[in-house]
N, C-alpha and C positions, 0 to 999 in steps of 0.2 A: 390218390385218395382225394376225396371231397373236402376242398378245405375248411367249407363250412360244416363237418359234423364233428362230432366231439368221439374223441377216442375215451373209453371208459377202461377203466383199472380195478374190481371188484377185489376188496377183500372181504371174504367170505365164500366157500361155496355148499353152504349149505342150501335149506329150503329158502331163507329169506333172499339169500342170494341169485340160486337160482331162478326164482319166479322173477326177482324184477330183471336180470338179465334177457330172458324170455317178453318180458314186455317192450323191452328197449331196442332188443332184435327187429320188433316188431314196426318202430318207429325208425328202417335202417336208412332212412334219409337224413336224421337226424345225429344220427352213435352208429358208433361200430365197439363191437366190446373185446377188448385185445386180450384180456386175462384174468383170469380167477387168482388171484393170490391165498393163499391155504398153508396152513403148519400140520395138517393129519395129512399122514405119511402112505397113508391108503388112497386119498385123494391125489395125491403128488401124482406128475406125468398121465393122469390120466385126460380127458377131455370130455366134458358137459356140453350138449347142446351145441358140441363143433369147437367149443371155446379150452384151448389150454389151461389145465388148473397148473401153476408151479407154486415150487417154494421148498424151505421153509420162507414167511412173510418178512423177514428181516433184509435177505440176501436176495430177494428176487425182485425187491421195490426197487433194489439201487440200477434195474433195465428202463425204468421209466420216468416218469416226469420234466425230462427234458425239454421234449415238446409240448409248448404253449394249449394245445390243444386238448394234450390228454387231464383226464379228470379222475380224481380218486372216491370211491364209495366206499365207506365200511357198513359192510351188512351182515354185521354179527349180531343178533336180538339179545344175546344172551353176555357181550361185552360189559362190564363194568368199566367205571369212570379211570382206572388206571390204566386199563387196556385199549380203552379210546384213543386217552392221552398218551400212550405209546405210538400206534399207528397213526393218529396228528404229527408225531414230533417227525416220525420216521418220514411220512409224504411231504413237510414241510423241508428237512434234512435235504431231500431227495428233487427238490424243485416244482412242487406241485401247488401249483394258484389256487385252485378249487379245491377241496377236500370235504364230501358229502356225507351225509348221517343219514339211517332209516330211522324217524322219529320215533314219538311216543306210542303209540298203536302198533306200530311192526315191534317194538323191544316188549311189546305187551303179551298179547296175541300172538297165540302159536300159529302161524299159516302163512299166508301170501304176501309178500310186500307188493306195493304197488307206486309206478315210478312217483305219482303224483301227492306218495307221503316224501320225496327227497327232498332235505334242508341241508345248506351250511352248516356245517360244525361250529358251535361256540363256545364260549368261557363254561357255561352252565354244565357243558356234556362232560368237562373235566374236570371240574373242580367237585369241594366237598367230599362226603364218605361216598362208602362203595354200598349203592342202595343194593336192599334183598328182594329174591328171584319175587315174582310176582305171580300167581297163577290164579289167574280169571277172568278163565272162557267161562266157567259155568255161570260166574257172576255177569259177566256181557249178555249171554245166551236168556237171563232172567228179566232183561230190559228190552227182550227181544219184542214188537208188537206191541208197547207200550207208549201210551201217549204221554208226552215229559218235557215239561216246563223249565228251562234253565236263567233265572234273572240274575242280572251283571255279564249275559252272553258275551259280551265284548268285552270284556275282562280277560285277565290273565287267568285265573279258577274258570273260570265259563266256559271262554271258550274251550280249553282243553278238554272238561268235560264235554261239551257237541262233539268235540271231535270221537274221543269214545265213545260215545251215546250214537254217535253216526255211526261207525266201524258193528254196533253191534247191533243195529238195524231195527234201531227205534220206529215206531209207525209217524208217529208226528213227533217233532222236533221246536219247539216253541221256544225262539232264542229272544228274550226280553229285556231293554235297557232304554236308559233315556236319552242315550249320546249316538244319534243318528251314524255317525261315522264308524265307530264300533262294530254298531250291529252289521253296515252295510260290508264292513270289512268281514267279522266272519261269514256272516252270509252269504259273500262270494267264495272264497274260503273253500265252506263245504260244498256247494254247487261245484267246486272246482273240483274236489277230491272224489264227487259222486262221477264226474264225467271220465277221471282217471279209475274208475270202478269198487270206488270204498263207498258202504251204502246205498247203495242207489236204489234201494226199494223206501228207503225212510222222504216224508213228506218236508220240507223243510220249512217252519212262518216265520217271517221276523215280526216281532212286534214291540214299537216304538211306544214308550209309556211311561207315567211315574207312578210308582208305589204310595204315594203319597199323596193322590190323587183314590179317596176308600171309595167313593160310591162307582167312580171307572173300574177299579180292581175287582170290586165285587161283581160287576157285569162281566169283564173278560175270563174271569176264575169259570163261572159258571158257566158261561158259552162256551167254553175251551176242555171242558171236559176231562181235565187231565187228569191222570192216575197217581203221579209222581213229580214234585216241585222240588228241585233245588234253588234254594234262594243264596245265591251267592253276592247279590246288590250289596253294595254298602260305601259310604264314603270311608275312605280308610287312611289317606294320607295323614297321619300326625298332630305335625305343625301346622299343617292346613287348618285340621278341626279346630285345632285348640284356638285357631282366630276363626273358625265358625262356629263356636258350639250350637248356637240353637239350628242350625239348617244338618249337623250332625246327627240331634237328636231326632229333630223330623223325620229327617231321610232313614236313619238307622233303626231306630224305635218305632215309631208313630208308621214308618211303610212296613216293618217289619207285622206287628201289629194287625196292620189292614190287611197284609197279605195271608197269615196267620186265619185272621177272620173269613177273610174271604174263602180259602181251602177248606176250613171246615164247613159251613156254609155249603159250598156246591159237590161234597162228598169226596174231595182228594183221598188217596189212600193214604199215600206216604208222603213226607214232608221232611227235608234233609234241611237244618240248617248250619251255613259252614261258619265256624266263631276262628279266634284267634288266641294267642298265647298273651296278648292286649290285654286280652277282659280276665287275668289272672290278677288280684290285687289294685284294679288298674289307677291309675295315676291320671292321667290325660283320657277327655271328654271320648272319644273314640274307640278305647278301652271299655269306658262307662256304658256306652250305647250296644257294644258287644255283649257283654254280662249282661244286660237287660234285656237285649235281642235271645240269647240261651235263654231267662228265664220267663220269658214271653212263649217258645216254645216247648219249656216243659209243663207251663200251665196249661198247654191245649192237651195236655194227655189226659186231661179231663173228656176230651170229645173219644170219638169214635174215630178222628183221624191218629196215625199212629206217626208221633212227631219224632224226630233221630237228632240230636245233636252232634257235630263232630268240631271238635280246636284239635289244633296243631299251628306252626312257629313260620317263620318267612318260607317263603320258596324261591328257587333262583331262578333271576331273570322276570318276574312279573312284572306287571307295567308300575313305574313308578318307585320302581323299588333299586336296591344298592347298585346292581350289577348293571343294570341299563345308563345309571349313575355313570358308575367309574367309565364304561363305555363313550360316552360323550367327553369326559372331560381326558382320557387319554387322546383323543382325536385330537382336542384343541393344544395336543401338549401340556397338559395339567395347569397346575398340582392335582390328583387324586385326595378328595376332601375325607376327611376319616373324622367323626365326632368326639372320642376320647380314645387314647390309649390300649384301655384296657375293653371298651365294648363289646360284648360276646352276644351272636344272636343262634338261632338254630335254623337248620338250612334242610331241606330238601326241595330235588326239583318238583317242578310241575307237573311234569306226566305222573309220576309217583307217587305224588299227592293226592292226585283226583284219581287215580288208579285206586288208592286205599277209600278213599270216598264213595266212590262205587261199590265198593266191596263190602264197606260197613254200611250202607243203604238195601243192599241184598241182605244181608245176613244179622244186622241188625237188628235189638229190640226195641219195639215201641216207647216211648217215655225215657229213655235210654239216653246218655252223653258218651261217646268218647273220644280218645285225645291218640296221637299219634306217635309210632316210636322216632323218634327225631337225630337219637342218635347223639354224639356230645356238641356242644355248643362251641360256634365256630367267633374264632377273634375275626373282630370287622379288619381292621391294621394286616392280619395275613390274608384275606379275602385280597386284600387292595393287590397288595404283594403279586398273588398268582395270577390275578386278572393281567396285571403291568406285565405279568414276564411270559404271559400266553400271550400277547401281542407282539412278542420279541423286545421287547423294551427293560433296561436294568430300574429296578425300582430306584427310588432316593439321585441316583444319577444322570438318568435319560429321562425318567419323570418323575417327580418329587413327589411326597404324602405331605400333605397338612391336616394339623388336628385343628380343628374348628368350636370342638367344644359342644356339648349335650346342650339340642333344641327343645324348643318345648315339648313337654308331655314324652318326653324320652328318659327310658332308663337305662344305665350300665349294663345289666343283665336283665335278661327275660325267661321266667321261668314257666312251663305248661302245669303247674297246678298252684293254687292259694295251700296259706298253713292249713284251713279247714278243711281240705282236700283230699284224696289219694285215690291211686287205682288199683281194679284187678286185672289179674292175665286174662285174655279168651282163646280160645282154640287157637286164633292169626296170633304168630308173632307180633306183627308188627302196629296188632292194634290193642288196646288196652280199654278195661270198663270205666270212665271217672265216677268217684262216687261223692258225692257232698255230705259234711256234718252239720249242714244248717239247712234252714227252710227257706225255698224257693222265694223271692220278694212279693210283696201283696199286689199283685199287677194292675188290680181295678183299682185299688187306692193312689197308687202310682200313675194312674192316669187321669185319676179324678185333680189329683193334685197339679198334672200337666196341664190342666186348661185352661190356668189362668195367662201359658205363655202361648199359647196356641188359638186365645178367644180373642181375636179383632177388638171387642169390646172390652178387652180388660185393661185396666190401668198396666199392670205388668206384662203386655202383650210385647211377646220376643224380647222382653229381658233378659239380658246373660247371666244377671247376677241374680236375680230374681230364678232361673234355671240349675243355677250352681246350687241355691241353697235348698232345690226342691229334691236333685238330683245325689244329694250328698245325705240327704235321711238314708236313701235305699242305696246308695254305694258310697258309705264312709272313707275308702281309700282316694277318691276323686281328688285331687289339687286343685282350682277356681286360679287361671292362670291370674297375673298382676294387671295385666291391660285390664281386664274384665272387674278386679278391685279396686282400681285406680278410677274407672268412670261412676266410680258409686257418690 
């Protein structure tokens, strides 16, 4: 045998399975595929494509992974997170270096996997609850020939939606952000996934921009044609904000705003804005700028654009967020930093997330908010736990937890609605209507009021405290951190 080709190990031999085996044949200078591993008893001893199915999958993995070479794929679409994390333990058990996942578009999407959706398996795939089945092809097939604007593309929310919005073979693709490196990363990305044969009728642009830049926004809106904007931009880092507020507000509000403007303006159909479980009561400046980012788009349902709101809670693995965290600091040998004790956040992953984004973007009502089923709220302290001990590592022992203590603009708990709040069921499980018992905030008074921090010429220009005390008429829950007191 070629010692440079990789021996493949499939568990699965259904359709996801099959198709990418058939692809990988196809590269046989590359893989050779030595076996289907399968637990349907109808499958057993038969042979696909040449390729022996065996099993049950428990007792037929202990023939492989000896060899450095061989590599394991689970390509089961329809796995949930315990049965991942079974087939991980069992390949890991069994001596297998690599150990491969069909991402989020193959566990999505009923049809073809293709080699060039294969990642590593990570913390994300296993951990948290067992997400529910997802079904929308109709809702892919709706964005079929549509031209769709995605800003914060280089994001963790972005890009995963491109990646959908690629898979279901959007006409133009407009991936938008301000961070050069981002864009250029998914933008090879997808170019990468269209050459392995996902997409490849959709146009792809990137475009480098700031939202906060109205009179540019308003020229590319209209030149750009697009039918459908998810604005996924936003500064969102916490602690960050709460030592930037006013470049928070700009970025968050004042582009949200101009973008806002701009879509009605050059005739957008739909407009998704994705909020967070932040701007519920929120405490810290980033929070603040999210609720006023929602009610900036529900005042546009005064136009003729039809504006969607959608919050929901963390998702695992985003840039910047816990899991990429604990990542880094088990590498260095810890401690894994955990903020209080008792901290409880709500978790789903990525693909999941924007799956149901998609889904409430199709089937959604104009002027409409809603919020996502999230499931129970997960302790940060057992997060830490399962990360440490999916690495092989014994928590407290081989690498320690330290509590560090609530940063700014942080709460113990986070909840997806305010007391003034509640929701109804809709047809999806797993999406819900939010409804308000108060009135939307005066948005042009709110921004009449914003420009004394925003006017060059004003004595209060980029004031923080002069911002706190504007920003806390129309979001009383706000806190004005102490540094920003203390310069007064």
């Amino acid at each position: 045998m070629n010692h440079s080709r990789k021996a493949i190990i499939i568990i699965g031999a259904g359709i996801a399975g099959t198709s990418l085996a058939k692809e990988l044949m196809q590269k046989s200078a590359l893989y050779t595929i030595k076996a289907f591993l399968d637990d349907d008893p109808h499958k057993i001893g038969s042979k696909i494509l040449g390729i022996p199915v065996i099993g049950p999958v428990s007792s037929a993995i202990q023939n492989f992974g000896k060899n450095p070479q061989e590599e394991l794929i689970i390509a089961i679409p329809s796995a949930d997170n315990a049965t991942i994390k079974k087939f991980y333990n069992m390949g890991k058990a069994y001596g297998f270096v690599k150990i491969h996942i069909i991402p989020s578009i193959a566990t999505i999407i009923e049809g073809e996997a293709h080699a060039a959706q294969l990642r590593e398996i990570n913390p994300q795939d296993i951990l948290g609850r067992k997400p529910s089945p997802l079904h929308i092809t109709e809702t892919l097939s709706w964005f079929e020939n549509k031209r769709i604007l995605v800003t914060g593309a280089g994001g963790s929310i972005g890009s995963e939606l491109c990646r959908q919005l690629l898979e279901a073979g959007a006409e133009r693709l407009y991936l938008f952000g301000h961070g050069e490196n981002s864009i250029y990363t998914i933008d090879r990305e997808l170019r990468e996934l269209q050459r392995g044969g996902v997409g490849t009728t959709t146009t792809i642009v990137p475009i480098i921009g700031e939202l906060r830049d109205r009179a540019y926004i308003h020229d590319l809106i209209k030149k750009l044609k697009v039918n459908i904007i998810f604005h996924t931009a936003a500064y969102k880092h916490v602690p960050l904000m709460e030592q930037n507020p006013v470049i928070a507000i700009e970025n968050n509000v004042l582009g949200t705003k101009n973008l806002v403007d701009a879509a009605i303006h050059a005739g957008t159909k739909r407009f998704i804005f994705i909020s967070t479980d932040k701007a519920v009561d929120p405490i810290c400046i980033y929070g603040a700028s999210k609720l006023i980012g929602e009610h900036i788009v529900l005042d546009a349902n005064k136009s003729q654009m039809e504006p969607i709101i959608v919050r929901f809670g963390n998702v695992l693995g985003s840039r910047g967020s816990i899991i990429p965290l604990f990542q880094r600091q088990i590498q260095y040998g810890g401690p894994v930093t955990v903020t209080h004790p008792d901290a409880t956040r709500y978790f789903m992953t990525i693909p999941e997330a924007c799956s149901l984004v998609l889904k409430t973007a199709h089937t959604g009502k104009p002027g409409e908010s809603y919020i996502f089923d999230m499931g129970y709220p997960v302790r940060i302290i057992e997060l830490a736990e399962n990360v440490i001990k999916f690495y092989g590592y014994e928590p407290y022992k081989e690498i320690p937890i330290e509590i560090i203590g609530l940063r700014p603009g942080e709460k113990i708990h986070e909840s997806l609605i305010a007391q003034n709040e509640y929701f109804e069921k809709t047809e999806f499980e797993r999406i819900s209507l939010l409804k308000r018992k108060y009135d939307i905030i005066d948005i042009e008074n709110l921004f009449k009021d914003l420009g004394i921090i925003f006017n060059p010429e004003s004595i209060s220009y980029r004031n923080a405290h002069k911002l706190y005390e504007i920003i806390k008429r129309y979001v009383p829950t706000v806190e004005e951190p102490d540094y920003v007191r203390n310069q007064q």
